[in-house]
C-alpha positions in Angstrom: 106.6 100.6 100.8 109.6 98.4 102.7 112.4 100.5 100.8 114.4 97.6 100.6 118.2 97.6 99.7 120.6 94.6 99.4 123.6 94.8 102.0 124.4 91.5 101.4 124.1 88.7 98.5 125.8 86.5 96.7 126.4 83.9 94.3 126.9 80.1 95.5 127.4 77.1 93.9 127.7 73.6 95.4 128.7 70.1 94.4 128.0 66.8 95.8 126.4 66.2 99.1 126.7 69.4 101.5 124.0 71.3 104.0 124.8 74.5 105.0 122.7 75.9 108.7 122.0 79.6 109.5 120.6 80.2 112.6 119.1 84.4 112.0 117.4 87.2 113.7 114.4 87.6 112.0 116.6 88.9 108.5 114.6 88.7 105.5 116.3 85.8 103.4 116.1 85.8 100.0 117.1 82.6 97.6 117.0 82.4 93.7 118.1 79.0 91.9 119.9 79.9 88.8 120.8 76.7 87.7 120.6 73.0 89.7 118.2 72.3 92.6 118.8 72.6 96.2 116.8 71.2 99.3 115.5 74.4 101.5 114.0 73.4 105.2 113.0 76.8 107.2 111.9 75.9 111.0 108.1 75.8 111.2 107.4 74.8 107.6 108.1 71.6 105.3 110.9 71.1 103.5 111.1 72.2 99.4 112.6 71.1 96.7 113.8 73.9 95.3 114.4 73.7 91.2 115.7 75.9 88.2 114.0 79.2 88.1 112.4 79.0 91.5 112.4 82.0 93.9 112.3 82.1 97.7 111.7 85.1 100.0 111.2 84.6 104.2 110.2 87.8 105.0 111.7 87.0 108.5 113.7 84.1 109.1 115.3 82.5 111.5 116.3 79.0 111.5 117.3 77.3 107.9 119.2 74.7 106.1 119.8 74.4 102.4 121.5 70.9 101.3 122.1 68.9 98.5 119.0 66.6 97.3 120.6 64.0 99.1 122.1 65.1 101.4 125.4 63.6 103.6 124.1 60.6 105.6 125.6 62.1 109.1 123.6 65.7 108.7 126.2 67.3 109.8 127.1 70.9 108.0 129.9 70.4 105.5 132.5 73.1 104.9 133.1 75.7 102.2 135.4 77.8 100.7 135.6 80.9 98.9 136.8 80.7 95.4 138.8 83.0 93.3 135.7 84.7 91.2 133.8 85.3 94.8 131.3 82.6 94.5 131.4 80.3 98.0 131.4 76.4 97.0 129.8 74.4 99.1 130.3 71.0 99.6 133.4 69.4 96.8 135.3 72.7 95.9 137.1 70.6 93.1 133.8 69.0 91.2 131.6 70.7 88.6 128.7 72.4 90.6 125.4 70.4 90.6 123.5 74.0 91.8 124.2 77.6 91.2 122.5 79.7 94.0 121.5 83.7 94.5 120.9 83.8 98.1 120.8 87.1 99.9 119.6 89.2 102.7 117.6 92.0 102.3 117.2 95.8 104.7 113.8 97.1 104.8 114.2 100.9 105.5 110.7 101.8 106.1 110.1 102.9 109.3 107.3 100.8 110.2 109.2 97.5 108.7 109.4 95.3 111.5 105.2 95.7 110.9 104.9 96.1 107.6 106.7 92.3 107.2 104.9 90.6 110.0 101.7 91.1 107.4 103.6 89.4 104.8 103.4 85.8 104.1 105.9 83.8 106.3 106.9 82.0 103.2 106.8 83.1 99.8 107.8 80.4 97.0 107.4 81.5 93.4 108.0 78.9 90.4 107.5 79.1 86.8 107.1 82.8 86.5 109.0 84.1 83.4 109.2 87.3 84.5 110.3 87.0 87.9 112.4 84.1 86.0 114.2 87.6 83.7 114.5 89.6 87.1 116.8 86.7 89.1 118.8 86.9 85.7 119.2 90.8 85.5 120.1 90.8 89.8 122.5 87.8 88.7 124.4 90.0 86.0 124.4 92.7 88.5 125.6 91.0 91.3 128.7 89.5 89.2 129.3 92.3 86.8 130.3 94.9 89.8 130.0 97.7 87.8 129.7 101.7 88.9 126.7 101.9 90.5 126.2 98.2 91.3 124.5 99.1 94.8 121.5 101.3 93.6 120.5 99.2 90.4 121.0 96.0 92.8 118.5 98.1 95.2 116.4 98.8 92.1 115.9 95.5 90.7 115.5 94.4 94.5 112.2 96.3 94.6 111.0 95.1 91.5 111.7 91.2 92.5 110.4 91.7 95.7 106.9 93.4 94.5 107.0 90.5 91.6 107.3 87.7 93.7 105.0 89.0 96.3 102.1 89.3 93.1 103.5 86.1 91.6 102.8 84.1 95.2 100.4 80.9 94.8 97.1 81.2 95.9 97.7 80.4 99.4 100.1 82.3 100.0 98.9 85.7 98.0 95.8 85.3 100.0 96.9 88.0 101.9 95.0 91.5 101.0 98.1 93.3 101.7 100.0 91.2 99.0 96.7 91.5 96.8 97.4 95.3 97.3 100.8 95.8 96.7 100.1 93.8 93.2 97.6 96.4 92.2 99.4 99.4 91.4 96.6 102.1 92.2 95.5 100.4 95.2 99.5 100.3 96.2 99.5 104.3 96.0 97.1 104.6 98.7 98.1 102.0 100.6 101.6 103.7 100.8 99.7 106.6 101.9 97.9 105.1 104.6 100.9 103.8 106.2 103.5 106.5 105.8 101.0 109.0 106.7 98.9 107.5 109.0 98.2 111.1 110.7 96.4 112.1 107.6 92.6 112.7 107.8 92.7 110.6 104.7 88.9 110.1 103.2 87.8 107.9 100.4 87.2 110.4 97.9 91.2 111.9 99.0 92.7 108.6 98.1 90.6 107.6 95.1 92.2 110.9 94.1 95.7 109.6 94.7 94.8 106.1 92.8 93.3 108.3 90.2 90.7 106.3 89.8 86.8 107.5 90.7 85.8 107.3 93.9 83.3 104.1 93.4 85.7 102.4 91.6 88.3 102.7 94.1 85.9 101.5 96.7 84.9 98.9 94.8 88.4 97.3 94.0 89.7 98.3 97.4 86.8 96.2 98.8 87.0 93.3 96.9 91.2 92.8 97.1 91.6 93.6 100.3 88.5 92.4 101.9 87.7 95.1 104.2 86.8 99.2 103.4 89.7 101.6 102.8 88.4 103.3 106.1 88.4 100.2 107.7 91.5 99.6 106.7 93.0 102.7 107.8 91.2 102.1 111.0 93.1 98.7 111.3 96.4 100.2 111.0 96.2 102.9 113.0 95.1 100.6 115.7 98.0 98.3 114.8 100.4 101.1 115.0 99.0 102.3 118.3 99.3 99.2 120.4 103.3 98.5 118.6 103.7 102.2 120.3 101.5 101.4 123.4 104.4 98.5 123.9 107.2 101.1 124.6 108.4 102.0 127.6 107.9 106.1 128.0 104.8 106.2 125.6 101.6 108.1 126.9 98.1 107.8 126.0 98.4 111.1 124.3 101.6 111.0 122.7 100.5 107.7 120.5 97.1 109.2 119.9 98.7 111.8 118.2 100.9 109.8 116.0 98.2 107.6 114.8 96.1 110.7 113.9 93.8 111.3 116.8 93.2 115.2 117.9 92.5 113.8 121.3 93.6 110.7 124.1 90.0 110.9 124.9 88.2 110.2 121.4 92.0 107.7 121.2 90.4 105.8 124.4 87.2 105.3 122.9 88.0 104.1 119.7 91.1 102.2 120.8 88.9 100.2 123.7 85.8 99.3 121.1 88.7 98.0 118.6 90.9 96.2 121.0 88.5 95.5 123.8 90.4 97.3 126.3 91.6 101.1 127.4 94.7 101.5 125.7 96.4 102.2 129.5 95.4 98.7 130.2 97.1 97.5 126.9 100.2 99.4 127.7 100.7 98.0 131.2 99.5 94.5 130.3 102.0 94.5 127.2 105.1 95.7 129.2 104.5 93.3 132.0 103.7 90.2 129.3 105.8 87.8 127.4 108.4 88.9 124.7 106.9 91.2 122.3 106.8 88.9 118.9 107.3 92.5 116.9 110.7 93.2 118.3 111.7 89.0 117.3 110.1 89.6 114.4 107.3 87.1 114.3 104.3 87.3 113.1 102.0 89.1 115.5 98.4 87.3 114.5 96.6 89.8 116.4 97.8 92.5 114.2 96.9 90.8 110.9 93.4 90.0 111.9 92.6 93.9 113.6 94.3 95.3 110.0 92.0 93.3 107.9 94.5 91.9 105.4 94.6 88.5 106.4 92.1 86.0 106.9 89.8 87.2 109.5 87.8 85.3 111.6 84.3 86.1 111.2 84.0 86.6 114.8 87.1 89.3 115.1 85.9 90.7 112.1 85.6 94.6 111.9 81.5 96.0 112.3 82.2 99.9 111.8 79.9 100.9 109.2 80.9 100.6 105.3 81.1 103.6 104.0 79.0 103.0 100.5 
C-alpha cells in the first residue's frame, strides 16, 4: 500500500563511546541491530535500549540520537569516518566494533503517503521475532553483496520487513486497526482498494469478493480487526482524504467531491458537515487561514485517525452511521 523503496541505507558499526544526532523532515527512519546494542532517543518518546535482533521503524521522524550505552560524558556528537568496505565507524575507527547497525531511510511512493503514515504507529519497535530476525539478515546480505539488481530485491525485501514489523508490533503499538489490517492479508486486499480507489462505489459484497472470502465472513473479521464497518471505514477515508484536499489552495467544493467519490458537491456538503461538523467551505477557509498543516510536517494529524476509525476512538467521536449487518 506505501510502495516503499530504499534510496538510502547502510551498514554502520561503532566502537566505544560515540552519539551521532539527525535532525529530519519527517523521513521514515528505519534501524536494524545486527550485532551489539545501541541507545536510540527519538524526540517525544523515551529512550531504548536497542539489543541484537531488534528492529526500529519511525514512520516519520524528525529529531534522533543513537549513542553508545554509555555514552561520552560531554554529549556532544563524536565524529566518523568512512571506511574502505563502505561501512561508516562511528566513534574509535581503530577498535573492534561493539555494535553493527542497518539503519536506513525509506520513500513511500503511494500517493496518499504523507496520510497513509500519519495512521501508522509513531514508533514501531519489534524484538525477538525470528522472522523479522531472517529478513534484517537477507536486507543485510543485500545491502553488502551489491549485486545486479541490488535496488529492486532491496525494494522487495523492504516491503516484506516493513509489513513484518508492522504485524510483529507489541500490543500497544499494533493496536492500530490499520496495522491489524495490513497483517491480515484478505483484509489488506480491500483495504488497498479502498484507498487507491477511493472513487469506487465499492459495497461490502464487491470487496468480500476481492478478499475472496463470503460476504459475512468479511464483515465479520473486518469488524472485529479494525473496529469499525468496511462502509464505515470507507466513509472515514474518504472524509479524511477530503479535508487533506479541502487544505489546498485552488480546491473547490466540487472538484474534491469528485475525487473522494461523490456524484455531487451538494450530497459532498451534507455528508461532509454531519461527519466533520461543519460545511466543507467552512473547513477549507478555516484550514488555510489556521496553523501549519501537521500533514504537510508530517505529524500525526489525530483528527484524521479518530474520523477513519483505525485508531483508538473516543466513544464520543465515534462513528453512528448505521452497521450494515
Amino acid at each position: 500500500m506505501l510502495r516503499p523503496s530504499t534510496p538510502f541505507a547502510k551498514v554502520a558499526t561503532a566502537a566505544g563511546p560515540w552519539v551521532a544526532r539527525r535532525a529530519e523532515a519527517g523521513r521514515p527512519f528505519f534501524c536494524a541491530i545486527v550485532a551489539g546494542a545501541a541507545r536510540l532517543t527519538v524526540h517525544g518518546h523515551d529512550p531504548l535500549v536497542l539489543e541484537q535482533g531488534d528492529f526500529v521503524l519511525v514512520p516519520a521522524a524528525f529529531d534522533f540520537t543513537m549513542s553508545s550505552l554509555e555514552p561520552p560524558a560531554d554529549g556532544e556528537e563524536t565524529a566518523y569516518v568512512f571506511r574502505p568496505d563502505g561501512e561508516i565507524r562511528h566513534g574509535d575507527p581503530n577498535a573492534s566494533p561493539d555494535v553493527r547497525l542497518l539503519v536506513g531511510y525509506c520513500v513511500f511512493a503511494a500517493p496518499d503517503a504523507k496520510l497513509l503514515v500519519s495512521l501508522l504507529p509513531q514508533l514501531v519497535h519489534v524484538r525477538g521475532e525470528p522472522t523479522l530476525t531472517t529478513l534484517v539478515s537477507l536486507v543485510h546480505a543485500e545491502f553488502r553483496a551489491r549485486r545486479p539488481g541490488r535496488d529492486v530485491v532491496l525494494a522487495r525485501l523492504l516491503d516484506v520487513l516493513l509489513i513484518e514489523a508492522l504485524r510483529s508490533a507489541p500490543g500497544h503499538a499494533a493496536s492500530a486497526g490499520l496495522v491489524r489490517g495490513l497483517a491480515d492479508e484478505r483484509l489488506a486486499v480491500a483495504l488497498r482498494l479502498m484507498h487507491e480507489q477511493p472513487t469506487t462505489s465499492w459495497t461490502v459484497a464487491q470487496l468480500a469478493r476481492e478478499a475472496a472470502m463470503s460476504r459475512s465472513a468479511f464483515f465479520t473479521r473486518f469488524n472485529r480487526l479494525l473496529g469499525v464497518t468496511p462502509m464505515d471505514y470507507l466513509l472515514g477515508w474518504r472524509m479524511a482524504l477530503a479535508k487533506h484536499l479541502l487544505r489546498r489552495d485552488g480546491a473547490t467544493v466540487a472538484d474534491v467531491a469528485e475525487r473522494v467519490g461523490y456524484g455531487s458537491a451538494s450530497t459532498f456538503s451534507v455528508a461532509f458537515s454531519r461527519h466533520v461538523g461543519q460545511p466543507p467551505a467552512q473547513f477549507a477557509r478555516r484550514g488555510r487561514a489556521g496553523a501549519q498543516d501537521d500533514l504537510v510536517n508530517g505529524v500525526a494529524d489525530s483528527e484524521w485517525t479518530d474520523v477513519a476509525g483505525i485508531g483508538a476512538v473516543h466513544p464520543s467521536r465515534a462513528l453512528t452511521r448505521p452497521s450494515e449487518p
